[in-house]
Each structure stands twice: as structure tokens, then as C-alpha cells.
N, CA, C and O of each residue as an XYZ file, in Angstrom:
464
protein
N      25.710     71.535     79.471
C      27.044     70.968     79.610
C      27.257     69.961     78.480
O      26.581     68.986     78.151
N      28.446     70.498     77.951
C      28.547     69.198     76.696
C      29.623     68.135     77.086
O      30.672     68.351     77.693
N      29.234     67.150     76.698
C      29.886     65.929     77.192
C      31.412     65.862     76.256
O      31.470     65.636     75.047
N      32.647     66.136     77.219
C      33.753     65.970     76.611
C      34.268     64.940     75.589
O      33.910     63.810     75.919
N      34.945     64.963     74.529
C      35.133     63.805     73.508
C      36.335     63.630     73.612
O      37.189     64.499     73.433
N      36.561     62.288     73.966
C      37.791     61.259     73.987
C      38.072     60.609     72.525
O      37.412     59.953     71.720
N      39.685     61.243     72.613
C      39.973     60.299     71.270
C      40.727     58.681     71.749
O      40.952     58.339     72.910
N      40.989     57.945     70.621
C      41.591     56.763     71.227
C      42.404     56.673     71.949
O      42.418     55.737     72.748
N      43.753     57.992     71.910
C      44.892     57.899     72.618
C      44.440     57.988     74.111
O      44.729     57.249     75.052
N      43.493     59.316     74.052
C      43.277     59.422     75.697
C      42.457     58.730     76.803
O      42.505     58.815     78.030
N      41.398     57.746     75.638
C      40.828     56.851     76.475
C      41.765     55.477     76.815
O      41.474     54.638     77.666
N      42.459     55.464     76.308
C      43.737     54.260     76.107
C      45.223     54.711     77.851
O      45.997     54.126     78.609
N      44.796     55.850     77.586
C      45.634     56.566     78.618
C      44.690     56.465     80.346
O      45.060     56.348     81.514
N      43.305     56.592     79.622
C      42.635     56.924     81.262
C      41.949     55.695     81.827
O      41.337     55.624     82.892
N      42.176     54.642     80.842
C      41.761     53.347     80.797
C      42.857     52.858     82.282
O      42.535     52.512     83.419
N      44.516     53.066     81.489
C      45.093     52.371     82.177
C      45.711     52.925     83.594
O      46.285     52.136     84.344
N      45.565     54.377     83.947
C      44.723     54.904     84.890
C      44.310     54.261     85.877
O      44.911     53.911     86.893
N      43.116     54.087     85.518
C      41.694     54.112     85.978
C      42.133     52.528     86.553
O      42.284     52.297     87.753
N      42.260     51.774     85.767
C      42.711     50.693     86.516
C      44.072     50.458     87.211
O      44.286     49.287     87.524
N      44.943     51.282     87.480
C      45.769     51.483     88.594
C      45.400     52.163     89.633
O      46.236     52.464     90.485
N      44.134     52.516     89.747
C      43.759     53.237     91.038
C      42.941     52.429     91.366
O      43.154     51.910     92.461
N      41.761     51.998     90.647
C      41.151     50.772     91.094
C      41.157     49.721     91.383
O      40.620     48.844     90.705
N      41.879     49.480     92.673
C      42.399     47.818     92.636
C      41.513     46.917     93.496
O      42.048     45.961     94.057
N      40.370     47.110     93.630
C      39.351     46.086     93.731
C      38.440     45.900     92.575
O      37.919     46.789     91.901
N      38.307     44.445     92.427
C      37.554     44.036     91.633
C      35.977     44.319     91.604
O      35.367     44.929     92.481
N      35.488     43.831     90.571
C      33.975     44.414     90.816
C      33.169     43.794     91.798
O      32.374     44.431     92.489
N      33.343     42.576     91.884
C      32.711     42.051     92.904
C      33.127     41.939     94.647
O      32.395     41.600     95.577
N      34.342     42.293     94.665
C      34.922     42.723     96.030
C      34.519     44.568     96.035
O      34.589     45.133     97.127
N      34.254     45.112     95.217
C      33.689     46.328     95.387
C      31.783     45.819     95.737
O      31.101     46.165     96.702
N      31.475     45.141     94.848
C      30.149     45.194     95.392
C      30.060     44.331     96.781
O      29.091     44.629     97.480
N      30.484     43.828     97.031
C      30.108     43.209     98.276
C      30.656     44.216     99.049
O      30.136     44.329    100.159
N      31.377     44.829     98.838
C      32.224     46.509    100.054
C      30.583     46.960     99.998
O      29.896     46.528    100.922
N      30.125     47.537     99.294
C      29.121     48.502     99.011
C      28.318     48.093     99.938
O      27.807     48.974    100.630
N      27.998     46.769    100.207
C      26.444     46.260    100.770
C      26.860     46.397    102.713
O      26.030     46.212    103.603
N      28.127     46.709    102.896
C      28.288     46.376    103.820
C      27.707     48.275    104.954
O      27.540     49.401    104.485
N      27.601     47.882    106.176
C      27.088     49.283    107.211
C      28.596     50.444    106.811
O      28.490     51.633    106.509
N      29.666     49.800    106.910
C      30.630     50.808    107.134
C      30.331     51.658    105.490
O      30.285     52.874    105.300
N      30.191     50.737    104.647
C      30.597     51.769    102.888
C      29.434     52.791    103.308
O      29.559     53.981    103.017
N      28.385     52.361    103.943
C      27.049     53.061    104.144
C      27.057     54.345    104.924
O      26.234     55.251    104.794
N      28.109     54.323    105.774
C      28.498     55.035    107.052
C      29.230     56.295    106.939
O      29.489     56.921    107.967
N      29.764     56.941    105.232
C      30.650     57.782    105.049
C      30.108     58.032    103.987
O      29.240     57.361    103.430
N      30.741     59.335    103.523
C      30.350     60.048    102.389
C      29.858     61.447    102.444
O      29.524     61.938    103.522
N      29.788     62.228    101.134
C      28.841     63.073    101.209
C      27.496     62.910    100.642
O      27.258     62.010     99.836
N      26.598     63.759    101.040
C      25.346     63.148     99.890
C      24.480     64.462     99.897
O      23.961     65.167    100.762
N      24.545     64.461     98.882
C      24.055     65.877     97.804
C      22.217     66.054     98.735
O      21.612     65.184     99.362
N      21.844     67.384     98.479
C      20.786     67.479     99.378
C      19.569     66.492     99.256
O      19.377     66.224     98.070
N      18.898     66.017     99.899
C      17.441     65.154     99.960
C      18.277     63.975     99.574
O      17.534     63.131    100.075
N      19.255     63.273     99.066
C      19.919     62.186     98.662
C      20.228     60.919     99.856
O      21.248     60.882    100.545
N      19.322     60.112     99.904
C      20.071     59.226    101.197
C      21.513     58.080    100.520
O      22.047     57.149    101.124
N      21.669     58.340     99.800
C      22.760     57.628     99.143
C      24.195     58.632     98.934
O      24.012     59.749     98.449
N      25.326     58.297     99.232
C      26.343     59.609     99.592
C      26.859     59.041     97.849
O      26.859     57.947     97.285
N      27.268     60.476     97.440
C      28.074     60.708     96.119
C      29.198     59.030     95.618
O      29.077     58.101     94.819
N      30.077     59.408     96.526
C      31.368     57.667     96.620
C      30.803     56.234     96.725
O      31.447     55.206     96.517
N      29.125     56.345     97.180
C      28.619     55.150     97.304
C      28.189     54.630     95.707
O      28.627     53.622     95.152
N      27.075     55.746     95.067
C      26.670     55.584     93.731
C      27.988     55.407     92.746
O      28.246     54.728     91.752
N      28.889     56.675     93.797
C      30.068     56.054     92.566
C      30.757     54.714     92.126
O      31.138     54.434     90.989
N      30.859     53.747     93.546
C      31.217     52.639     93.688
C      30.215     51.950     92.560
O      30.635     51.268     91.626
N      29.366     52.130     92.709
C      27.995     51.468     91.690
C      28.456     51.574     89.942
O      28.410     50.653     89.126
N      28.866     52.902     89.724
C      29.164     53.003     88.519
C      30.100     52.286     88.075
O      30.033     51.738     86.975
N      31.125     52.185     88.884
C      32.475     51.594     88.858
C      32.187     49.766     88.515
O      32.930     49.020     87.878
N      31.425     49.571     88.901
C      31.374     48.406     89.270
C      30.685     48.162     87.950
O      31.306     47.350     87.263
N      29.320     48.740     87.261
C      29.478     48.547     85.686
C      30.236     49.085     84.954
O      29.912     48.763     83.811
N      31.446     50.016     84.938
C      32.424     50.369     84.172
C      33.345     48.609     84.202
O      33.944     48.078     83.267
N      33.176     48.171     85.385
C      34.611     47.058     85.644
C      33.664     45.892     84.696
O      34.324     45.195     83.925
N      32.754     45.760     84.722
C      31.928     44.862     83.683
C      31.539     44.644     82.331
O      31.015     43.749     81.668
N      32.034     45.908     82.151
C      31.869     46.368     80.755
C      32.757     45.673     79.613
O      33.861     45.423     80.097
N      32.698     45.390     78.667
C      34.099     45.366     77.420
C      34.531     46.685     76.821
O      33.710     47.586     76.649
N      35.740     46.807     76.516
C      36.084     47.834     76.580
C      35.437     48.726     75.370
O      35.313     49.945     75.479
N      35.039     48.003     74.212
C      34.296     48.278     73.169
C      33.127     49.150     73.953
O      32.726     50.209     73.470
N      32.664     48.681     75.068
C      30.822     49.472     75.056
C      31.423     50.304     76.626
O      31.090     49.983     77.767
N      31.911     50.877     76.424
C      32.406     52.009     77.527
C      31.809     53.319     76.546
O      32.089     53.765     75.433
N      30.783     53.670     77.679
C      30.575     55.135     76.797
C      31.274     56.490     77.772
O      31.596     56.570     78.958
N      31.309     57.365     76.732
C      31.481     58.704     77.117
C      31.118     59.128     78.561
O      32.057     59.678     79.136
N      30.402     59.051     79.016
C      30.080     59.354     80.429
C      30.905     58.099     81.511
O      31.148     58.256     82.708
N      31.214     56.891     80.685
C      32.205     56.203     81.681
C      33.231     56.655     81.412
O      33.977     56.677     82.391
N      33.768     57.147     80.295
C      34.984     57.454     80.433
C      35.299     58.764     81.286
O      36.461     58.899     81.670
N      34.175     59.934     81.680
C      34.291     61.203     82.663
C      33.982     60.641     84.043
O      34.517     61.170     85.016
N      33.251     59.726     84.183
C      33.068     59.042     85.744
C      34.804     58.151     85.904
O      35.230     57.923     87.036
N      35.457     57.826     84.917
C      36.929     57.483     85.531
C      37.562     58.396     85.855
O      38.353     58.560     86.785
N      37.206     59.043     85.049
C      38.200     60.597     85.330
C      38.064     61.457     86.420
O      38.841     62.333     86.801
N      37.009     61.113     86.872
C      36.680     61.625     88.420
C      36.911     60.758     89.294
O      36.898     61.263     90.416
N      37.196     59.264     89.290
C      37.712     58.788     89.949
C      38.918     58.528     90.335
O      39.236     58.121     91.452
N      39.931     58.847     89.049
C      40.908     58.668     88.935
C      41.328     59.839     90.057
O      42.042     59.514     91.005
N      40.890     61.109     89.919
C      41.155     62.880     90.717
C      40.634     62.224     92.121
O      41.328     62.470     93.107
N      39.622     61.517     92.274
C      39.368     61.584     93.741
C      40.071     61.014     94.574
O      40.336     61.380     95.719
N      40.504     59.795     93.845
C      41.285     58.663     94.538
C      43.152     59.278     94.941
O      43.960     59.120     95.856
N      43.104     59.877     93.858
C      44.904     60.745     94.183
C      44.199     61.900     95.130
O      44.638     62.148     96.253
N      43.628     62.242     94.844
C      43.328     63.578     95.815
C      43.120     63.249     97.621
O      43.483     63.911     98.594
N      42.346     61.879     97.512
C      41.589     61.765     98.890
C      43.126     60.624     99.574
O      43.289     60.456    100.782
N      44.105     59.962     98.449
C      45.027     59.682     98.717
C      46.180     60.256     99.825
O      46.682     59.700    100.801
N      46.391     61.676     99.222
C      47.431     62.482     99.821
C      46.656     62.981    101.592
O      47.270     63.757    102.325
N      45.653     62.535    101.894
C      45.173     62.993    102.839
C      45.332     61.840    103.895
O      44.558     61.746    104.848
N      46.505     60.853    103.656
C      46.276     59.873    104.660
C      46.158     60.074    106.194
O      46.677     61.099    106.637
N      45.638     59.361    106.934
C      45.763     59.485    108.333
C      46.982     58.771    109.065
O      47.907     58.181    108.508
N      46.802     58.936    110.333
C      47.917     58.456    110.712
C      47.547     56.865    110.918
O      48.415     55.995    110.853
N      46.449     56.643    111.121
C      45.912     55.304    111.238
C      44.860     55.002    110.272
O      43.877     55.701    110.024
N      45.186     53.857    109.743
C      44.064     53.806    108.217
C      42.901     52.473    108.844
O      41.670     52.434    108.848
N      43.797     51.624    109.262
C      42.616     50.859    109.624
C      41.296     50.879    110.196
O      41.349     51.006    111.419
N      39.749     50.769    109.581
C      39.106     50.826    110.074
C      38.822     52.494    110.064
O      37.878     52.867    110.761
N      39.348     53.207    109.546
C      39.383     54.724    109.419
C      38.098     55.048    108.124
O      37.926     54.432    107.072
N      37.379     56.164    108.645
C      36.325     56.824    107.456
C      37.014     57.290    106.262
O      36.204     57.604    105.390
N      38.691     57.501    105.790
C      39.457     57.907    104.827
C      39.519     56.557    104.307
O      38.915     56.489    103.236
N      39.922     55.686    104.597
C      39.875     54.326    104.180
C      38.686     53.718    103.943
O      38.866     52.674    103.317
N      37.433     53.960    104.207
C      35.908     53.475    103.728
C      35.537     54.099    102.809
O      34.988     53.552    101.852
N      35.827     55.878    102.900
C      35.306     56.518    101.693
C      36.116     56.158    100.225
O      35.549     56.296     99.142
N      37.803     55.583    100.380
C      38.625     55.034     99.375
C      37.972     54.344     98.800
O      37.624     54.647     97.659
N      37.570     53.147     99.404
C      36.802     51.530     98.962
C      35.588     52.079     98.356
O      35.313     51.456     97.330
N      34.779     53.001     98.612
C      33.423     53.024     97.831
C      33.557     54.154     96.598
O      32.707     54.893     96.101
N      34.960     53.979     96.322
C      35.991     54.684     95.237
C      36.595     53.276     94.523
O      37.189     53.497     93.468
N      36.548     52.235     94.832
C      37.194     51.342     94.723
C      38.387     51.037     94.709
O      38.846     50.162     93.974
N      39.359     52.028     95.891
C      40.591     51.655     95.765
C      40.140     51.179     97.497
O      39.374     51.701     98.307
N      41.158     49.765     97.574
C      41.665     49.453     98.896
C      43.209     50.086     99.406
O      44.311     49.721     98.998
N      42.991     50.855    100.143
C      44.291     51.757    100.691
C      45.064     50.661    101.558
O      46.258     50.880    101.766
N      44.560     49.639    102.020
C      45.446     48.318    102.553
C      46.166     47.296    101.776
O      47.065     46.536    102.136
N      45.575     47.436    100.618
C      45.566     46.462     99.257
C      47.185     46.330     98.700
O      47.334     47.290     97.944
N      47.984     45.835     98.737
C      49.121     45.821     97.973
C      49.444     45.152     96.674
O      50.558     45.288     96.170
């Protein structure tokens, strides 16, 4: 698999993206992470005790730390999958979000679906 190449325009594009879907900060994402509920949802790839949205939260959280200068290539395809998951797992709202597994798996995506 070859790693897709971003030119300036489109990392400039998925940048600002990426941070409209992500509207927790890095450290209100990491403290989400540590908590039973982020722990409590997900999928997780076979033998994996860690679910896919959890590690992702992880990445996210050094993408949000980063300067924008030392963002590599593989952060810029881990936004881009976040950016798809977060609209995707979006349109699936429930009728009740609070406290809901659609709303935990959001947050370890780093969007708060309560967040305004």
C-alpha cells in the first residue's frame, strides 16, 4: 500500500476539516479516553483488547499536539478517516444521545455530539 501524497492545497483543506469535526481538545480527549465508558465501545480488530476509535482517539490527540510543520503523511490519512467516520457515524443519530454508545464511540473520535 502506498501512502497517498498531499499537496499543500489539500492538506490546507483537510486541516480545516479535521478541525471542524474535532471539537475536543487534546486534553479533554485524553482525559475522555482514560475514562470506563470510552473503554466500553468500539470495535476491536481480532486478539486486540484496545477497540479501533479508542487508538484512534490516541492518534488524534498527537495530531492535536503537533505544529502544523511536523504533521506527517500518515497524520494527514488518520484525519481523513476521521473526518469520514465522524460524518458517517454522525448521520446515525439516536433518538437519545445522552449517555448513549453513539455518543461514546463519537468522543473517542474526538467529536463531542453535545458540544456546541
Amino acid at each position: 500500500m502506498t501512502a497517498q501524497v498531499h499537496d499543500d492545497k489539500e492538506k490546507k483543506a483537510t486541516r480545516a476539516e479535521f478541525d471542524s469535526v474535532v471539537n475536543m481538545s487534546a486534553s479533554q480527549l485524553e482525559k475522555w479516553l482514560e475514562t470506563d465508558e470510552s473503554k466500553s465501545v468500539g470495535q476491536k480488530k481480532d486478539g486486540d483488547s484496545e477497540s479501533i476509535g479508542h487508538k484512534s482517539g490516541k492518534h488524534i490527540i498527537e495530531i492535536l499536539n503537533k505544529n502544523v510543520d511536523d504533521l506527517s503523511e500518515s497524520d494527514y490519512e488518520h484525519m481523513g478517516k476521521v473526518i469520514s467516520y465522524v460524518k458517517r457515524h454522525s448521520a446515525q443519530e439516536p433518538a437519545h444521545i445522552d449517555g448513549s454508545n453513539w455518543a461514546y464511540s463519537l468522543k473517542n473520535w474526538g467529536h463531542d455530539p453535545e458540544k456546541k
